[in-house]
N, C-alpha and C positions, 0 to 999 in steps of 0.2 A: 898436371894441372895445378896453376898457384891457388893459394883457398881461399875461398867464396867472400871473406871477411878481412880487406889490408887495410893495415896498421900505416902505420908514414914510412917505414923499413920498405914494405913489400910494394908501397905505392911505387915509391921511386923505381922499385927494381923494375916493376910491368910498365911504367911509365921507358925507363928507358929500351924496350924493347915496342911498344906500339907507336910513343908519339915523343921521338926523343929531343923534338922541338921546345917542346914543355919542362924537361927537367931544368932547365935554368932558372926558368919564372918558377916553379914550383920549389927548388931552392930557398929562393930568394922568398919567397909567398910563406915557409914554414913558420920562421918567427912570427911573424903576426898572427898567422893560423893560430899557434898553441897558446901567444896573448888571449886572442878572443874568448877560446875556450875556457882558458882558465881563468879570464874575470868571470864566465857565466857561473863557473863552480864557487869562484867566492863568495859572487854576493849569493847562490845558493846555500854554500856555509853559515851564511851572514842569518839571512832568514827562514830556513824551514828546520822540519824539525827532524835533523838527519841521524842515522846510528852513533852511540861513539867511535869515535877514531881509535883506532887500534895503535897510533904509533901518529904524530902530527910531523911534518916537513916545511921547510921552508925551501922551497923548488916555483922554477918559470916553466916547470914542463906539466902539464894538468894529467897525465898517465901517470908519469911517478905518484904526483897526489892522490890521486885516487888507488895507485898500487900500495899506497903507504898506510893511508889511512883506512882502508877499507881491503886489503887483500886476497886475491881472488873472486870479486865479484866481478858479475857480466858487465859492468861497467867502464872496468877498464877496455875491455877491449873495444867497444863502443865508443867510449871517447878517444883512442886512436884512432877508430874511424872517421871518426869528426874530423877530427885537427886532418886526417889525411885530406878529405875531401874538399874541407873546404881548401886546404890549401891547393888543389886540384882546380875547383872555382876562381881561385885568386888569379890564378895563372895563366888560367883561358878566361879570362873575362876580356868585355870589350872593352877598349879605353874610353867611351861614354856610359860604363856603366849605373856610374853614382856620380853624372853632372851637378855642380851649383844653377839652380834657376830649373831644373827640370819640371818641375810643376807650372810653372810658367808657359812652357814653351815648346811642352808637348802636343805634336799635332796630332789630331784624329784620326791623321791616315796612319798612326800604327795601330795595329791590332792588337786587340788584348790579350792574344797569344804570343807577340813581342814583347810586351809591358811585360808578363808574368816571366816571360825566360828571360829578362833583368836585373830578373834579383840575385844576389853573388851568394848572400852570406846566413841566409836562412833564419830559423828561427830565434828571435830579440833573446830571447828568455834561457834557453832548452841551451846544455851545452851538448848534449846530441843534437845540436841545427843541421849537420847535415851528413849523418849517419845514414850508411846504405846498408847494412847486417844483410850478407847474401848476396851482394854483386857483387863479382871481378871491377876490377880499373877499367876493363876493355868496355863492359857494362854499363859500369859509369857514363865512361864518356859516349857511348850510343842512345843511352836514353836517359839520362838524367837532364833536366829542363836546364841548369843554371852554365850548359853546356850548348844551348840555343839548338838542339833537336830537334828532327823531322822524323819519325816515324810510319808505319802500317800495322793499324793494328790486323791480326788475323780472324775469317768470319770460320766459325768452326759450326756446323750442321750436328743439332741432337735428338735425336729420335724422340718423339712426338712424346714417346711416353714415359721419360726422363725428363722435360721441361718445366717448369714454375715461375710462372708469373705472366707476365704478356707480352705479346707481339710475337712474331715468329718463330718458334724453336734455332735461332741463330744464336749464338754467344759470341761477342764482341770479347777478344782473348788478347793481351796484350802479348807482342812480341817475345819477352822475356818470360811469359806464363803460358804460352800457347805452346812451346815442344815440352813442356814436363807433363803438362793435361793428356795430351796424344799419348804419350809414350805409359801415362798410367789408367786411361780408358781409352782402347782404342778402339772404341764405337765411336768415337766421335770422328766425322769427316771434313777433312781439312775443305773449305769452300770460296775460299781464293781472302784478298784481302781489302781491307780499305784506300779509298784517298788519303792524300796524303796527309797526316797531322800533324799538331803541336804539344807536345805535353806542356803542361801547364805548372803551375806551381807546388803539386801535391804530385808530379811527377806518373802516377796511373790515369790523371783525368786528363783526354786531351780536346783538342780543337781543331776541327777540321781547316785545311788553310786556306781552300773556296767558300767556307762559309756553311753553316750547317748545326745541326746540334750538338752540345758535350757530350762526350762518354766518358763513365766514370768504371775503369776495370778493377781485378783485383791482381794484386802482387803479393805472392809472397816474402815480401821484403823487411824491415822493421827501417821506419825515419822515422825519428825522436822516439815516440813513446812506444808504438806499434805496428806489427803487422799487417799491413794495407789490403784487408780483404772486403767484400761486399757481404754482410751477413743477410742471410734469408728475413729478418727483420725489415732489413732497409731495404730489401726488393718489395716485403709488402705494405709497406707504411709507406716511401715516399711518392707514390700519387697522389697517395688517401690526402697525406700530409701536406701536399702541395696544392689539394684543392681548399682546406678547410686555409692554411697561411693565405695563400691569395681573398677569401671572405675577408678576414682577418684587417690586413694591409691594404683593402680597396681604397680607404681616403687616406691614406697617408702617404709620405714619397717613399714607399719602401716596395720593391716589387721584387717576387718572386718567383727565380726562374725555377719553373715546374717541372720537377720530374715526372717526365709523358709516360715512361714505358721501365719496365725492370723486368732480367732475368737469372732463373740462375738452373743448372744443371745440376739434377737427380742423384745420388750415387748410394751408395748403401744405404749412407748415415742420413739421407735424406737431401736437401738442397744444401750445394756445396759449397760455402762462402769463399770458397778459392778459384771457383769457377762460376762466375755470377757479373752481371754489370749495371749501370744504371745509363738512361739518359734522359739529358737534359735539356732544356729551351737553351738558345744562344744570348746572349742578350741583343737587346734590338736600340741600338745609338741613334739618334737624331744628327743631322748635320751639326757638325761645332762640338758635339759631346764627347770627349774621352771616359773609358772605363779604366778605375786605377783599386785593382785590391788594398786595405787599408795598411796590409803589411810591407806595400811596395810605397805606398803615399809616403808612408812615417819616414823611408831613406831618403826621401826626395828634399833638395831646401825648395823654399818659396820666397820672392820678392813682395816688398810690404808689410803692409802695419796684421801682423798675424793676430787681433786680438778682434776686429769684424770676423777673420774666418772662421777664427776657431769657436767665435758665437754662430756665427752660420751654421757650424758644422754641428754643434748642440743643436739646432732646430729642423735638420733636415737629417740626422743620425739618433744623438741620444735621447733625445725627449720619445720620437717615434717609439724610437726600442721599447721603452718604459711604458707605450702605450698597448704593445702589443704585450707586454709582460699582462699588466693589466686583466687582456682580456682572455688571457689563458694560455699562451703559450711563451718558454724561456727560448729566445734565440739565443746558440750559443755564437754571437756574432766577434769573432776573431780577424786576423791580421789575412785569412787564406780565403775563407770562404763570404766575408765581406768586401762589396767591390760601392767605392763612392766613384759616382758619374759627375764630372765636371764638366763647366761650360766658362770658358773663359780663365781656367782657372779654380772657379770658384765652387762651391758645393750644390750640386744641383738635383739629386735626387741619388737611392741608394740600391744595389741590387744585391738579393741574398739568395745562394745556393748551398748544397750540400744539408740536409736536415737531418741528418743522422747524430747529431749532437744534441739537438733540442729538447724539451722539458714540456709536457704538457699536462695540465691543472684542468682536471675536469670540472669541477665547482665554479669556474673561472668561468670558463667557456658557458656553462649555463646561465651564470649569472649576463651575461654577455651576449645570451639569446640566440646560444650556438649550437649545435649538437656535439656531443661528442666521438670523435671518429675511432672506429676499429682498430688500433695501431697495439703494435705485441712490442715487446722488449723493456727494456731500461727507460723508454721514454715515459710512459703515463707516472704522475709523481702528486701525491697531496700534501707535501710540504713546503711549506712557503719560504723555506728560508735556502733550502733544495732550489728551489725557482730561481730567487733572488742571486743565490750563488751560481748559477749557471751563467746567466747574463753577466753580473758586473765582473766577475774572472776574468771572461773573455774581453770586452767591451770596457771595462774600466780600468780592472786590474793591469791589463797588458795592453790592448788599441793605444787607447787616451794615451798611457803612460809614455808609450812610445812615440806618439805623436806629441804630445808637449815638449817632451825632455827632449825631442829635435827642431825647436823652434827657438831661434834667438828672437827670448822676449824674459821677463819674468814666470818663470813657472806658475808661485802662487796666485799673481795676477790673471795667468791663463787659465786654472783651477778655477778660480772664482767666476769669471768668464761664461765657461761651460756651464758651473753651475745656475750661474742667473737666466743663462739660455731654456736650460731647463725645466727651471721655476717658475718661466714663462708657459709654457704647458704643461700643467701637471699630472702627474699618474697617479692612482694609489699608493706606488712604491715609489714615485720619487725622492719625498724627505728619505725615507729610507736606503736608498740608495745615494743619497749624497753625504749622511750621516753614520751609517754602519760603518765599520774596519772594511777595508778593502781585501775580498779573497784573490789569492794566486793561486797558481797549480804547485805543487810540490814536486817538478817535473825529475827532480834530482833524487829526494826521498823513494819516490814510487821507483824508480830504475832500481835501488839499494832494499826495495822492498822484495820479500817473498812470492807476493801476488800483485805485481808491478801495472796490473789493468785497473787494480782498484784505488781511486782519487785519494790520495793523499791532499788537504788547504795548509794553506800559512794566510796569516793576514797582515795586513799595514796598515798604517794608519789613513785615514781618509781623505787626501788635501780640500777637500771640498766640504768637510765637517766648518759650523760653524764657531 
């Protein structure tokens, strides 16, 4: 059996035995691959605050760099997984993957589980964007989204008295997690599978292709920073969580697709975040409306004077944000789990899923004439500056940035833009958030760290400072 984790070496070699159509483009695809990789590692050299280099190079291959300067960390091998995969995406991508005018001239009749297995090149920032730790090539290519995937997930039957949380003792098992579950509790009964789906862009949440709600499973896999599991937290907080955000967001354009139902299966150690799942409301489009995650919009060009849009998009995005910071809760609204709805085009209202990132301020919420909700884990927080950096990382730091820096226009004039859209409704935190340094994630440092789950920031400076 070739091992669970290839490099650009072992890519090739499984590549030329399953889909020997691909080694050419994949060839041809590796240069740019190890490009991209390795500007995400420089400008991660550039700004965070990483160990010293044991030894510096001047190399185009971002494995050597990291073998060089860092030697022996789980890093390297991760980032030849990158560079492998993506070059794998490069390869089989469609030849309209990253059209000029796309935002333009996207029609409604694709589904937003098209739109999401669009995207080639993964995470802006993270030179792990598209690290699979734990799948084969063959793997890859069967379920990874950027490979335009149909799967079945498997419905696995658990005894009444091993289940937590609600709806049925079923567990919604993803392919790739369903024969290692059987094989190590076999109380559990295989109980045939689903219609047919789409993984989506986080690769374990998919989407039915008649239509229907998300699931969101768990994998034991690591992309970017980690292991893709559904922790017993997120089984019991995102109802809870999706009823009090929907209060929250009633007058605003921001709507919240709710998670209805969570489960997760019993085992020694209690509920088992490796066998657990969530789901979710679909989102519901009006005729003319497109659904576009923000990390998919940022690859997109657009026709036109981008400086209406990108004031548009301050008023029916950031300002909201800031207002729901406001009353108690930090969305951690990013490039995956933030979807802008347009109509024509243009910025029409916004939809937020996945809540297991979020920040909530109970003092907030009261003051705000809200209760506050029962929710266990990392989420409850009384620090304000905790709050604030949750939000603008996501949302400022990395959204925005990406999205400006792909628009032919003036940056700083687009910076200013946003911000007077802003200024136009204000939060408690918005001077604050147009004037603080801008936090990033230290996505490079935290892999080189010890305890690589705990957030390492770096900051920038704030274009929008006045």
């Amino acid at each position: 059996m070739p091992p669970p984790t290839a490099g650009t070496a072992q890519t090739r070699a499984e590549l030329t035995a399953l889909r020997p159509d691909l080694v050419a483009a994949y060839d041809a695809a590796l240069p740019g691959a190890r490009a991209a990789i390795l500007q995400r590692l420089k400008k991660a050299i550039d700004r965070e605050p990483l160990p010293a280099a044991a030894n510096k190079t001047d190399t185009t291959d971002p494995v050597e760099l990291v073998e060089t300067r860092w030697p022996g960390s789980r890093l390297t091998t991760e980032i030849d997984n990158s560079v492998a995969n993506l070059a794998l995406a490069r390869a089989n991508a469609r030849p309209d993957a990253r059209p000029d005018a796309r935002l333009d001239t996207m029609s409604e009749k694709s589904t937003l589980g098209e739109i999401e297995q669009s995207l080639v090149d993964g995470h802006p920032l993270h030179p792990c964007c598209r690290t699979r730790t734990g799948m084969t090539v063959a793997d890859v290519l069967a379920y990874a989204p950027e490979h335009r995937t149909v799967i079945r997930l498997r419905r696995l039957r658990v005894p009444a008295d091993r289940w937590y949380g609600t709806g049925q003792p079923i567990l919604y098992a993803h392919p790739w997690q369903a024969g290692r579950l059987l094989a190590q509790y076999p109380w559990l009964q295989n109980a045939g599978v689903t219609r047919p789906v789409r993984p989506l862009m986080s690769l374990r949440t998919v989407a039915p292709i008649s239509g229907g709600p998300h699931i969101k499973t768990a994998v034991d896999i690591q992309m970017t920073s980690a292991v893709r599991t559904v922790s017993p937290a997120a089984v019991h907080n995102g109802p809870i969580l999706s009823t009090l955000l929907q209060r929250i967001t009633a007058d605003l354009p921001i709507d919240i697709l709710a998670e209805t139902a969570a489960g997760a299966v019993i085992t020694d150690d209690g509920p088992d975040r490796r066998a657990a799942h969530l789901i979710r409301e679909a989102p519901k489009l009006a005729p003319g409306e497109t659904a576009v995650p923000l990390g998919i919009l940022a690859t997109w060009k657009r026709a036109g004077d981008p400086y209406p849009w990108v004031e548009k998009l301050g008023r029916v995005l950031f300002a909201p944000l800031a207002r729901v910071l406001e009353r108690g809760v930090a969305l951690e609204a990013h490039g995956q789990n933030t979807i802008l709805v347009l109509k024509n085009g243009e910025p029409e209202r916004v939809l937020y899923r996945d809540l297991g990132g979020v920040r909530v301020h109970a003092g907030r919420l009261r003051a705000a004439g809200l209760d506050t909700p029962e929710i266990i884990g990392d989420l409850p927080t009384d620090d304000e500056t905790e709050l604030r950096t949750k939000l603008a990382a996501a949302a400022l730091g990395t959204v925005a940035t990406q999205i400006i820096d792909g628009l032919d226009a003036d940056p700083a004039l687009l910076w200013q833009t946003l911000a007077k859209a802003m200024r136009a409704d204000p939060s408690a935190d918005t001077e604050a958030l147009l004037s603080e340094p801008l936090p990033v994630k230290a996505t490079t440092a935290m892999r080189l760290a010890d305890d690589p789950l705990h957030d390492i920031w770096t900051h920038q400076q704030n274009p929008m400072a006045a």
